[in-house]
C-alpha positions in Angstrom: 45.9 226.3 209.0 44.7 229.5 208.5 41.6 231.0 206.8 43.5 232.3 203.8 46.0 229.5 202.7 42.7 227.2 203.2 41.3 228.8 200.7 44.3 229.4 198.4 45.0 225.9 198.7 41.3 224.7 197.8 41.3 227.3 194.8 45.2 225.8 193.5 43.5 222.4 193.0 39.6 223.5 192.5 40.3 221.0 189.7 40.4 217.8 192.6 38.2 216.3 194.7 38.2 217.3 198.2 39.0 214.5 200.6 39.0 215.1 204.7 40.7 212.6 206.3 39.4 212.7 210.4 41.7 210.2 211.9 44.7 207.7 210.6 43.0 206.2 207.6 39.4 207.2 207.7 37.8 209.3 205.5 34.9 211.6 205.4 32.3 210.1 203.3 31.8 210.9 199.9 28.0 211.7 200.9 29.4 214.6 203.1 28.1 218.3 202.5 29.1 221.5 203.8 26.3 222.8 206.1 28.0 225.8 207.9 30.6 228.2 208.3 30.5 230.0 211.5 33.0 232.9 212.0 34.1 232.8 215.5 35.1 235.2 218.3 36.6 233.9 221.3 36.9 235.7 224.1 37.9 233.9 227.1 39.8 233.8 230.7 41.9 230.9 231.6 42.4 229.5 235.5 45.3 231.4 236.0 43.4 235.3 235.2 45.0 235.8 231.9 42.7 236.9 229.5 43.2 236.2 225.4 40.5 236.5 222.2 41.2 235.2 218.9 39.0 234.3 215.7 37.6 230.7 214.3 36.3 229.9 211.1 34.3 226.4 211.8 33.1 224.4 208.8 30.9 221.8 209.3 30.7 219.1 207.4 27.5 216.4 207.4 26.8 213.2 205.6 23.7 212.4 203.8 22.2 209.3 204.8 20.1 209.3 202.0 23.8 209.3 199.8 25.3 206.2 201.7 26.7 205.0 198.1 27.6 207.8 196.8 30.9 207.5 195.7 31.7 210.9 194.3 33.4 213.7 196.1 32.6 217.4 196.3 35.2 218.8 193.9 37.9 221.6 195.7 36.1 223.7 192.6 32.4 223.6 194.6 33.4 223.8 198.0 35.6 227.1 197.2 31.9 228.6 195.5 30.4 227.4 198.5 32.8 229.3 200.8 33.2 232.3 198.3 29.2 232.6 198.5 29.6 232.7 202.6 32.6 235.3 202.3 30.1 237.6 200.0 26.9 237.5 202.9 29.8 236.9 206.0 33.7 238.8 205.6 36.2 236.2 206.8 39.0 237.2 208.8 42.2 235.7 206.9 44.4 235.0 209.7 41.8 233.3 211.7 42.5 229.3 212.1 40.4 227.0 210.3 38.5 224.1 211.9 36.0 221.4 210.5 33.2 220.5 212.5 32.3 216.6 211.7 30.9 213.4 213.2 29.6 210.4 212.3 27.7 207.4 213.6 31.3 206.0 215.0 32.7 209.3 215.7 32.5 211.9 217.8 31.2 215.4 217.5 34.3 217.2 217.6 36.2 220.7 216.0 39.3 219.6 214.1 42.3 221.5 212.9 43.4 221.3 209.2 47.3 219.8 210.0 48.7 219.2 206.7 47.2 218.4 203.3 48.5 216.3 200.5 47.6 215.3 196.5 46.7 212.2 195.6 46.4 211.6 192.3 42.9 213.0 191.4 42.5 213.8 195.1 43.0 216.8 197.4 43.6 214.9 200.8 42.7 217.4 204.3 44.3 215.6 207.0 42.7 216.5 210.4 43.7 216.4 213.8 42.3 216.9 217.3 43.8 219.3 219.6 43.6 217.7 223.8 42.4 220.4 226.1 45.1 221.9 227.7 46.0 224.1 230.8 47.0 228.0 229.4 48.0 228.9 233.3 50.7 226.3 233.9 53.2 228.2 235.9 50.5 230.5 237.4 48.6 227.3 238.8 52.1 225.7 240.2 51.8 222.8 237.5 55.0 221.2 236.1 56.1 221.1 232.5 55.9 217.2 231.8 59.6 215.6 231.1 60.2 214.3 228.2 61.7 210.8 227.8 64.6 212.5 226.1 65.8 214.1 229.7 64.6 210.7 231.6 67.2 208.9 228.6 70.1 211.0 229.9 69.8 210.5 233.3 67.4 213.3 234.9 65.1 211.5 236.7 61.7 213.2 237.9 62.0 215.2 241.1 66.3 215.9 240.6 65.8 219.0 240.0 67.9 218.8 236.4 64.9 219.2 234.1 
């Protein structure tokens, strides 16, 4: 998701509480604060030589231990002042993708995408989703695209030279 429908969507239902879901059924706590944005510039090379840059906006996202009950969410309404405050000192760039930065005591540090979002009754629900590294230089670096079990269904077999 990008920068700009993140925040359109937050400011559609700044009336809800903002829920971020982080894997299948587990939710950020309701202790959770937002305690950065970082606008990101990457500027990388991949195995293969090809070169690429893009932009990140990172929010991070950290529970309170001294809130462990807390069963109150930040409101859509807050976290949009919260980010509006950051876009004032820091300019986002729209189209960059979003991530949120989160872990907890059973969960990894890790960067998650904002994959699809959904109401709730009282709730705005952020579903999140990791992203598995990945090679950029596939067919520079002489490595196969995996087949799918639809080919292997309909008779190409690894190796044929079908798929």
């Amino acid at each position: 998701m990008k920068t700009q429908e993140f925040l359109e969507i937050l400011k559609e239902h700044q009336g809800k509480s903002l829920l971020f879901e982080y894997a299948p059924n587990l939710l950020v706590g309701a202790n959770y604060h937002i305690t950065e944005v970082k606008h990101i510039t990457i500027d990388s090379v991949d195995c293969g030589a090809g070169v690429d840059a893009w932009k990140e906006t990172i929010i991070q996202l950290w529970e309170d231990p001294n809130e462990l009950g807390k069963t109150e969410f930040m409101s859509a309404y807050k976290a949009m002042a919260i980010l509006a405050k950051v876009g004032r000192m820091k300019p986002y760039v729209m189209d960059a993708e979003v991530r949120i930065e989160y872990s907890n005591a059973n969960f990894h540090t890790a960067q998650l995408y904002v994959n699809d979002y959904e109401i709730r009754g009282n709730n705005l629900l952020l579903k999140l989703v990791g992203q598995p590294t990945d090679c950029k230089a596939k067919e520079a670096c002489g490595i196969a695209a995996p087949v799918t079990a639809d080919a292997q269904a309909g008779g190409c077999a690894p190796g044929s030279g079908c798929c």
